[in-house]
C-alpha positions in Angstrom: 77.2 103.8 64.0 79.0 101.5 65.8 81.4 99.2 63.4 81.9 96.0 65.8 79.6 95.6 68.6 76.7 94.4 66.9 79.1 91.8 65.4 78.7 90.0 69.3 75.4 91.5 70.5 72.1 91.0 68.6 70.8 94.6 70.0 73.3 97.0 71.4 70.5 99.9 72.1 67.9 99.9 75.2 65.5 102.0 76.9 65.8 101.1 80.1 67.8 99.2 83.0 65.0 96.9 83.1 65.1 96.6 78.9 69.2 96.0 79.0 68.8 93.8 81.8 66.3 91.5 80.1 67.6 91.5 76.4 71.1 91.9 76.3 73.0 89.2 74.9 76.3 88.0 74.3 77.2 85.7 71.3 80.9 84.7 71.3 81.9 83.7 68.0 83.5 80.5 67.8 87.3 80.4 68.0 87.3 84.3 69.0 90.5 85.8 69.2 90.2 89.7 70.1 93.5 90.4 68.0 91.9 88.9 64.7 88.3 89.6 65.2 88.8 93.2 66.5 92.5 94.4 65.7 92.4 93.1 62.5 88.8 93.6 61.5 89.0 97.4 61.8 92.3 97.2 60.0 90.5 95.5 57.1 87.2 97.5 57.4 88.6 100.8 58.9 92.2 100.7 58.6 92.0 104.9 59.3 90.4 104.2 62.5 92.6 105.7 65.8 92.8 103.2 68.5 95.0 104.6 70.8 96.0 108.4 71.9 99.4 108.0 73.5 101.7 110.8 75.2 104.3 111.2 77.5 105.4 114.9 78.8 107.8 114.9 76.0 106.1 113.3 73.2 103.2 112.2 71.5 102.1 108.9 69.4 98.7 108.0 67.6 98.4 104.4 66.6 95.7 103.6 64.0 93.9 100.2 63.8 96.1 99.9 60.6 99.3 100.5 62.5 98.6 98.2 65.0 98.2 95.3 63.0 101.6 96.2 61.1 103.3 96.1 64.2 101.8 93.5 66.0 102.1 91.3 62.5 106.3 92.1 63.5 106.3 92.0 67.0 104.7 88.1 66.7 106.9 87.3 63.9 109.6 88.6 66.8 108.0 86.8 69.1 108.0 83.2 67.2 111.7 83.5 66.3 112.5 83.3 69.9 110.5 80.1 70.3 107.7 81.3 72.2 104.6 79.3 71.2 100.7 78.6 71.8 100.3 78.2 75.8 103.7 79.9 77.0 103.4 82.5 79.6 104.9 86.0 78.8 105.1 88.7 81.9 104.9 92.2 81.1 106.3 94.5 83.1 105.8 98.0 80.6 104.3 100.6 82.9 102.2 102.7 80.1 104.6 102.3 77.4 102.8 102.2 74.1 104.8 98.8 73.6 102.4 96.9 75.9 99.5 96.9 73.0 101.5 95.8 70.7 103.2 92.9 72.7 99.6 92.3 74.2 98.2 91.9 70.8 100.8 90.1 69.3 100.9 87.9 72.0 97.4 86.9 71.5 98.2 86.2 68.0 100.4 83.7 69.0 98.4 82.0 71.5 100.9 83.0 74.4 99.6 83.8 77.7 99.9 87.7 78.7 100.9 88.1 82.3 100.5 91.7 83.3 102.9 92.7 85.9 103.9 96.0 87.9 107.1 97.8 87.7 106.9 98.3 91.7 108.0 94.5 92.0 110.8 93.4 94.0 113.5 90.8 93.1 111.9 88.5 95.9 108.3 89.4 94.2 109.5 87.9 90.8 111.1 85.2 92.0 107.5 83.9 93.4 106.0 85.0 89.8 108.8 83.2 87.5 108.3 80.0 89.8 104.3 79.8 90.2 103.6 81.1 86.6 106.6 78.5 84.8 107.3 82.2 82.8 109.2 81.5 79.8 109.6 85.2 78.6 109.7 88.7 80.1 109.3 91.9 78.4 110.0 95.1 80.6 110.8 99.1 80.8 114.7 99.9 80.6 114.1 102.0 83.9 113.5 101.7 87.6 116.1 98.8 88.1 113.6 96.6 86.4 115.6 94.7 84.0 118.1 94.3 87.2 115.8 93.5 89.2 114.6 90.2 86.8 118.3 89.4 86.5 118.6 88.8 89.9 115.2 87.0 90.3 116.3 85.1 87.2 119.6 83.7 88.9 117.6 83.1 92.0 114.8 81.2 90.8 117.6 79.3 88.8 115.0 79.9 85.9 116.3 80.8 82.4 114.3 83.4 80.7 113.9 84.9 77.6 114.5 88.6 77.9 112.9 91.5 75.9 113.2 95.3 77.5 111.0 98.1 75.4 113.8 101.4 75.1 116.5 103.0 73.1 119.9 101.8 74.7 121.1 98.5 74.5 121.3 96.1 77.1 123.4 92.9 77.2 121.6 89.7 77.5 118.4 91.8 76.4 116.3 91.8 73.0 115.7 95.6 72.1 111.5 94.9 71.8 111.8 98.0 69.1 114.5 97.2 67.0 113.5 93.7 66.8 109.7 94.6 65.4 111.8 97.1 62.7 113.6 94.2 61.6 110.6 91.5 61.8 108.8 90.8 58.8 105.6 92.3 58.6 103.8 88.7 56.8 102.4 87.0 59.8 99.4 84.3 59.1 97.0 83.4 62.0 98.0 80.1 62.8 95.9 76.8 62.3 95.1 73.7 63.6 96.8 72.3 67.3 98.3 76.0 67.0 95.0 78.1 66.5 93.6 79.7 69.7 89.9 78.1 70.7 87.8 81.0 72.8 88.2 78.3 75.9 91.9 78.9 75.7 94.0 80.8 78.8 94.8 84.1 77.2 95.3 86.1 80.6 96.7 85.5 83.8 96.7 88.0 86.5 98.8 87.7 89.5 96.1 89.3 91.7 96.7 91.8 94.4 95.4 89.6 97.3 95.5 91.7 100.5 96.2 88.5 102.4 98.7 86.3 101.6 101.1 85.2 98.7 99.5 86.5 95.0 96.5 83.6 93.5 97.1 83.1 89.4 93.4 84.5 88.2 92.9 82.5 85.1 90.9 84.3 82.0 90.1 82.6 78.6 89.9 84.3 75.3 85.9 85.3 75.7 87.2 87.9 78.6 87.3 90.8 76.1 84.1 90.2 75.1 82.5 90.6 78.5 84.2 94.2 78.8 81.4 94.9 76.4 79.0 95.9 79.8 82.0 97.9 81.4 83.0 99.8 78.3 80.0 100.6 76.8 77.3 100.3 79.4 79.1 102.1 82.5 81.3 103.8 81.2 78.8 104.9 78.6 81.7 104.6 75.8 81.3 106.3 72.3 82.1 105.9 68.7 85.1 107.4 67.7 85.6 109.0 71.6 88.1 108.9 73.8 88.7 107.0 76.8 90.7 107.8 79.3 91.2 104.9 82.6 93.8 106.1 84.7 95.9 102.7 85.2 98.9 101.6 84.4 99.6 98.0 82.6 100.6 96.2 85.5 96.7 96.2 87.1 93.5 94.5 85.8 91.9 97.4 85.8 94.0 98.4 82.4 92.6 95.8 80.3 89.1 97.3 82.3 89.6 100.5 80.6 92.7 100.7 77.9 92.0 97.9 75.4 89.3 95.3 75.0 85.3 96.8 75.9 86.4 100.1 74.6 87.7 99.1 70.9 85.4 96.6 70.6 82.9 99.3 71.3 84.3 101.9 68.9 86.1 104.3 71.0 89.4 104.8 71.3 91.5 105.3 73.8 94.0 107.6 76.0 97.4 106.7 77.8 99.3 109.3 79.6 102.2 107.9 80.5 103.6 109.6 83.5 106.2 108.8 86.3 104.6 109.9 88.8 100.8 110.9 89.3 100.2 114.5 89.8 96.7 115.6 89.7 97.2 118.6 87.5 99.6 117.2 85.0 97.1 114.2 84.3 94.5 116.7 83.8 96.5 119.4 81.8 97.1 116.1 79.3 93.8 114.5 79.2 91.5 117.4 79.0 94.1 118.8 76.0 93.3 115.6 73.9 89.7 116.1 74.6 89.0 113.0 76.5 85.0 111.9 76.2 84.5 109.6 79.0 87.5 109.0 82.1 87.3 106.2 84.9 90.0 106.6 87.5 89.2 105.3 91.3 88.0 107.4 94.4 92.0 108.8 95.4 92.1 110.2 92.4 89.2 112.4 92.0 90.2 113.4 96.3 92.8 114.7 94.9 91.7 116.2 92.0 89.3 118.4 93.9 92.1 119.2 96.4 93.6 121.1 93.2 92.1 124.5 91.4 90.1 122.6 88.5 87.9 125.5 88.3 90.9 126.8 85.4 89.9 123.2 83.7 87.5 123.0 81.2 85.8 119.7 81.6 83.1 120.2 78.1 84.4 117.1 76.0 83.5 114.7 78.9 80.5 113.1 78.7 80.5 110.6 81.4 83.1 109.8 84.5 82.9 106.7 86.6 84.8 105.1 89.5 85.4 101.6 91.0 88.1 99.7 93.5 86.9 101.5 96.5 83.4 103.2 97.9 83.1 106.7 96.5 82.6 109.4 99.3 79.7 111.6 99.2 81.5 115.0 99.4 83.9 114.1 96.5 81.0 113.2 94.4 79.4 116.6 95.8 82.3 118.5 95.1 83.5 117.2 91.8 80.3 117.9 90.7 79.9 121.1 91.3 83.3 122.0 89.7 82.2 120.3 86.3 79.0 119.4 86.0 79.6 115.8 86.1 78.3 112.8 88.2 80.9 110.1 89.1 78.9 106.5 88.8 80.5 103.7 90.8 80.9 100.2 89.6 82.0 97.0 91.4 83.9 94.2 89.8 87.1 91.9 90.8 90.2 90.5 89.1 88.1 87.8 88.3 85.3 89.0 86.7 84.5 92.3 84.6 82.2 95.2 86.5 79.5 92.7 87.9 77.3 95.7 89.5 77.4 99.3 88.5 75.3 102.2 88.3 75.0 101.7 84.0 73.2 104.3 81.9 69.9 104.9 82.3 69.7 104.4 86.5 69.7 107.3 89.1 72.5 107.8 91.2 72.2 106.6 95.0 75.0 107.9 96.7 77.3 105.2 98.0 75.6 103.0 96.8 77.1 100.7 93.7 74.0 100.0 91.6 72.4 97.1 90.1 73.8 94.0 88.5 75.4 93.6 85.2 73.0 91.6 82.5 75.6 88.8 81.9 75.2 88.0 85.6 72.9 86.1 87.6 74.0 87.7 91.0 72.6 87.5 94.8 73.2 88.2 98.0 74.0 84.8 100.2 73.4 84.6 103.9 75.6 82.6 106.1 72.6 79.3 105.7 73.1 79.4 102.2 69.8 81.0 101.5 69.1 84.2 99.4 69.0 87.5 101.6 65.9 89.7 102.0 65.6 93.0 101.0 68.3 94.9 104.3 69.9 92.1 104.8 73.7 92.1 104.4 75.3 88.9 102.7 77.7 88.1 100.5 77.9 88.8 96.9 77.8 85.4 94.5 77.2 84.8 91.0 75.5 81.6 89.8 77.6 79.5 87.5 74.9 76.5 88.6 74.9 76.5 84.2 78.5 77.2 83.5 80.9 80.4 83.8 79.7 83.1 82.3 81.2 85.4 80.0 84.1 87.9 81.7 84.4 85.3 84.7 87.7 83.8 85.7 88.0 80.3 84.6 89.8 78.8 88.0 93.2 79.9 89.6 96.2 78.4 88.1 97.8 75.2 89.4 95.2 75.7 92.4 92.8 73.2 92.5 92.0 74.1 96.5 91.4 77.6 96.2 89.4 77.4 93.0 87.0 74.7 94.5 86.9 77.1 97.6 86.0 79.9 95.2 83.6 78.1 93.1 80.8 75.4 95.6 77.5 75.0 95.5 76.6 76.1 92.1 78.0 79.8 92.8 81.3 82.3 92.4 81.6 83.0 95.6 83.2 86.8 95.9 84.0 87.1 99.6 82.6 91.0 99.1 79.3 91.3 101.2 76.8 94.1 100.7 72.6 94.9 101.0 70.1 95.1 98.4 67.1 98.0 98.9 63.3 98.1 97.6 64.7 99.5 94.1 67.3 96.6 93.4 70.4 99.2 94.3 73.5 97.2 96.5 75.4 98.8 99.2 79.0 97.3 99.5 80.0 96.5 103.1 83.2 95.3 102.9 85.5 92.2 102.7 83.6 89.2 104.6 86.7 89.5 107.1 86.4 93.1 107.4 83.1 93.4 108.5 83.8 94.1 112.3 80.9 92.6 114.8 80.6 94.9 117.9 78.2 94.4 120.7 76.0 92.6 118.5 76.1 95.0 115.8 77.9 94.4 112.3 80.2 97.1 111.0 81.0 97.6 107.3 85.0 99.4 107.5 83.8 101.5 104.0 81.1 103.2 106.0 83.0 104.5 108.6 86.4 105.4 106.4 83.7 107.5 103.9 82.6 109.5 107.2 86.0 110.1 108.1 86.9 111.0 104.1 84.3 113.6 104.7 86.5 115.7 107.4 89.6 117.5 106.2 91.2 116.8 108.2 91.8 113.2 107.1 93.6 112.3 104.0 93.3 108.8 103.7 92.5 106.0 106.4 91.1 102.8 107.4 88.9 101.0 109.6 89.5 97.8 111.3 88.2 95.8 114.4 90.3 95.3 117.6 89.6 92.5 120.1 87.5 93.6 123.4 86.9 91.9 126.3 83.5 92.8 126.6 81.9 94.4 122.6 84.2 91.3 121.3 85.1 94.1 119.2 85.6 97.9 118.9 86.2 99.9 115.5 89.6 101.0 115.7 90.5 103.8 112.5 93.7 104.4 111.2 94.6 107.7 109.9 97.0 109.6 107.3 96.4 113.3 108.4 96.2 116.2 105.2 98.7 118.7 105.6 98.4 121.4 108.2 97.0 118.9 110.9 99.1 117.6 113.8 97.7 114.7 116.0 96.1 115.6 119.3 93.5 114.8 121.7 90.9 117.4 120.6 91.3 116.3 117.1 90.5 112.4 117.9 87.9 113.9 119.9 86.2 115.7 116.7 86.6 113.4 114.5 85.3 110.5 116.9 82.1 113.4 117.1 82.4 114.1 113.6 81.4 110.5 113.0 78.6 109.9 115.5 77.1 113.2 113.4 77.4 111.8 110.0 76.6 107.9 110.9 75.4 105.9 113.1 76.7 106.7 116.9 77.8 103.4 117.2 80.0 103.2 114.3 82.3 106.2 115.5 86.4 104.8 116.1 86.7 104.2 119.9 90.4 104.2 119.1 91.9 105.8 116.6 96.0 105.7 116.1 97.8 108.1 113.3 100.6 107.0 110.8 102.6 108.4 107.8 100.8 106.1 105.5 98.3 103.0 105.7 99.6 99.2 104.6 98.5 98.5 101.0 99.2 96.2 97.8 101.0 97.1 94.8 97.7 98.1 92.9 96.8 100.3 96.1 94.3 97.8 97.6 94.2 98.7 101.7 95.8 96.3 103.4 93.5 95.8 106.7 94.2 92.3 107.6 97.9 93.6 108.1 96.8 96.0 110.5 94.7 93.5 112.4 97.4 91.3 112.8 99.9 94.1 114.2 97.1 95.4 116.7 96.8 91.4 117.7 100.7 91.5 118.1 101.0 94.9 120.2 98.1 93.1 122.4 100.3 89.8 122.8 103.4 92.2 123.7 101.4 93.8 126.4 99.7 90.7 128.2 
């Protein structure tokens, strides 16, 4: 039985791709506000019901629906008493502290805007964020030089904010987040009239992890949650009273993906493991203990779980695992399956939309390839005239808005006219991702429309290449990018993080150059290939090729 979801879908069951893709429907109730009609609906009609499974490697905390409207009923008391209102923008910077769903929620209650935000930032970094996003309160961990980190932004930006940090020890110029909630009252009213949230409203912002250039604001309005229905509990094949476990800390998109909206409002709950840093075993040690029933984490994460003895695991309570952010490699699927039993589905979405293609339920597994397109969706592939691709042919991935934006889609970028206008033309989203479509329906992502490298008339795709490398061990992580040359215009160039035990040489470019000429087309394989420590990438972990484009063009310059 699930409790909510046929409260915003007329039929929640199908037989078939073809059946979900056809008949599934989203109704957004008027004035929806996923803290009332979700939060505080299963604390009226369930109050018993666990929402979220939360441990650290000391402790252990289990919020009910109940609890969390008790403390989010404080924390927005809190929140009002410091003047922040309907409309003002609240960063949070909480890692995986349980203190982010409450603040989240409460926040909604208020009609704030939530701003998630990484710990990883740098003074320099929030400046840019307090300025662009006009922030008017943050609320952060104690640790990590955080909190001393906004102080200095703070003075910088010449920007006076309010300041909340979630931890035991007092800090001056700070609100302690958890002894303010103790004291709050617990009486809070949903507010009315020019106060009262409509489902048009702004409710989150992401700064998103652009790999070119300064962060765009990615507006979402309060029907977001609603479209995390299809990437809960159509991909990632949620269940009533489960367990769901996305491996993501607050300061990413992909957190409100997997830790909050699709999955609640879908009946499951879910699992945060809140650890310093990721190590493969201790995140399976915790996970697997609490009996996880469905886990999404991206591609890196599954490399290196299979690079650690999970035969001693015992992987039973999971039902379903799926993966997103990057192009899964075939021998991790290969692998990973043949440890547990379990087939990793990919899915592709954005920080503006929810998962827009995915391999969902009832479809077979292509490997590498994505799947088909989510119901709430109108998606195609666009050619460079403007005209729908044929079946082969690579374009770029747009979703028609040609009768307004969907459910789950961003609403524009903030204070950004340009770029949204840019983003949004001709009656389409327009994604910048290209891929192909086959006979059956099924896309194959290429890559970024300036990744795609074009060499001697042929077009390159960096994911294809990178997955062949994946598939050697001795490469741990790497990327693919085009070089200028004076005849092929261009030549795939890869640049590679060795696994341990491997030293650079010419016999191992040579086998690896081989290695890729066996696995994919010859004319793919890295005509030059360099080695580094580590690869260029965003705080969320997005590959940063453009960077390594522009450094080859400046070691070209230095040289002429």
């Amino acid at each position: 039985m699930t409790l909510l979801l046929n409260k915003f879908v007329k039929n929640s069951t199908f037989d078939s791709y073809k059946d979900f893709n056809e008949n599934f429907k989203i109704d957004v109730p008027k004035n929806f506000n996923f803290a009332y009609d979700v939060v505080d609906e299963y604390a009226k009609i369930k109050p018993e019901k666990i929402a979220l499974v939360w441990c650290n490697d000391i402790t252990e905390k289990i919020f009910t629906f109940e609890d969390l409207k008790f403390y989010t009923d404080k924390a927005a008391n809190f929140f009002k008493s410091l003047g922040i209102k309907k409309s003002d923008k609240v960063m949070l910077t909480l890692k995986s502290r349980y203190d982010f769903w409450i603040s989240i929620i409460a926040l909604h209650k208020i009609g704030a805007i939530v701003i998630p935000a990484t710990h990883m930032l740098k003074p320099e970094d929030i400046v840019y964020r307090l300025q662009a996003g006009d922030i008017k309160a943050v609320i952060t961990i104690r640790e990590d030089e955080v909190p001393e980190n906004f102080q200095k932004a703070e003075k910088e930006s010449g920007k006076e904010i309010i300041k909340i940090f979630a931890g035991e020890e007092d800090l001056h110029g700070w609100y302690n987040l958890r002894e303010e909630i103790q004291k709050a009252s617990k009486d809070f009213v949903r507010p009315t009239g020019s106060e009262a949230t409509k489902e048009t409203d702004t409710a989150v912002i992401f700064f998103s992890s652009g790999t070119t250039g300064l962060p765009k604001m990615v507006k979402h309005d309060y029907r977001y949650p609603l479209g995390h229905i299809v990437t809960a509990k159509y991909w990632q094949n949620v269940v009533e009273d489960g367990l769901h476990y996305t491996i993501a800390d607050t300061g990413w998109g992909k957190a409100l993906w997997g830790e909050i909206y699709g999955q609640w409002i879908s009946g499951s709950a879910v699992f945060v493991y809140d650890y310093d840093r990721f190590h493969a075993e201790q995140v399976l040690n915790h996970c697997l203990k609490h009996n996880i029933t469905t886990l999404c984490c991206p591609p890196t994460m599954y490399r290196l779980f299979i690079k650690e003895n999970i035969k001693k695991f015992d992987f039973s309570s999971i039902q379903q695992v799926v993966t997103a952010g990057e192009p899964l490699n075939d021998e991790v699927f290969r692998k990973f399956k043949e440890v547990t039993g379990l087939e990793i589905k990919q899915g592709f979405g954005q920080t503006e939309s929810v998962v827009s293609i995915a391999t969902f339920f009832w479809m077979d597994i292509k490997l590498g390839s994505m799947g088909k397109p989510a119901p709430i969706y109108d998606v195609m592939l666009m050619n460079h005239e403007g005209n729908e691709c044929d079946i082969g042919e690579e374009g770029e991935i747009v979703i028609n808005v040609s009768e307004g934006i969907p459910v789950g889609l961003f609403t524009g970028y903030y204070n950004d006219p340009e770029k949204t206008n840019e983003a949004y033309r001709g009656g389409y989203y327009h994604t910048g991702d290209t891929a192909w479509k086959d006979e059956e329906g099924y896309y194959w992502f290429k890559g970024r429309v300036d990744d795609v490298i074009k060499s001697s008339g042929y077009k390159i795709g960096p994911f294809e290449v990178e997955s062949a490398l994946l598939e050697h061990d001795a490469v741990f992580d790497c990327a693919i990018t085009g070089i200028p040359h004076q005849i092929r215009g261009q030549i795939v160039k890869a640049t590679i993080v060795l696994s341990k035990g491997y030293t650079p040489s010419d016999e191992l470019t040579k086998e690896l150059q081989n290695h890729v000429k066996q696995v994919t087309a010859p004319y793919k394989y890295p005509r030059a290939i360099e080695y580094v420590e580590k690869l260029p990438k965003t705080f969320s972990g997005k590959l940063m090729r453009k960077k390594i484009r522009l450094e080859d063009e400046e070691k070209l310059k230095s040289k002429k």
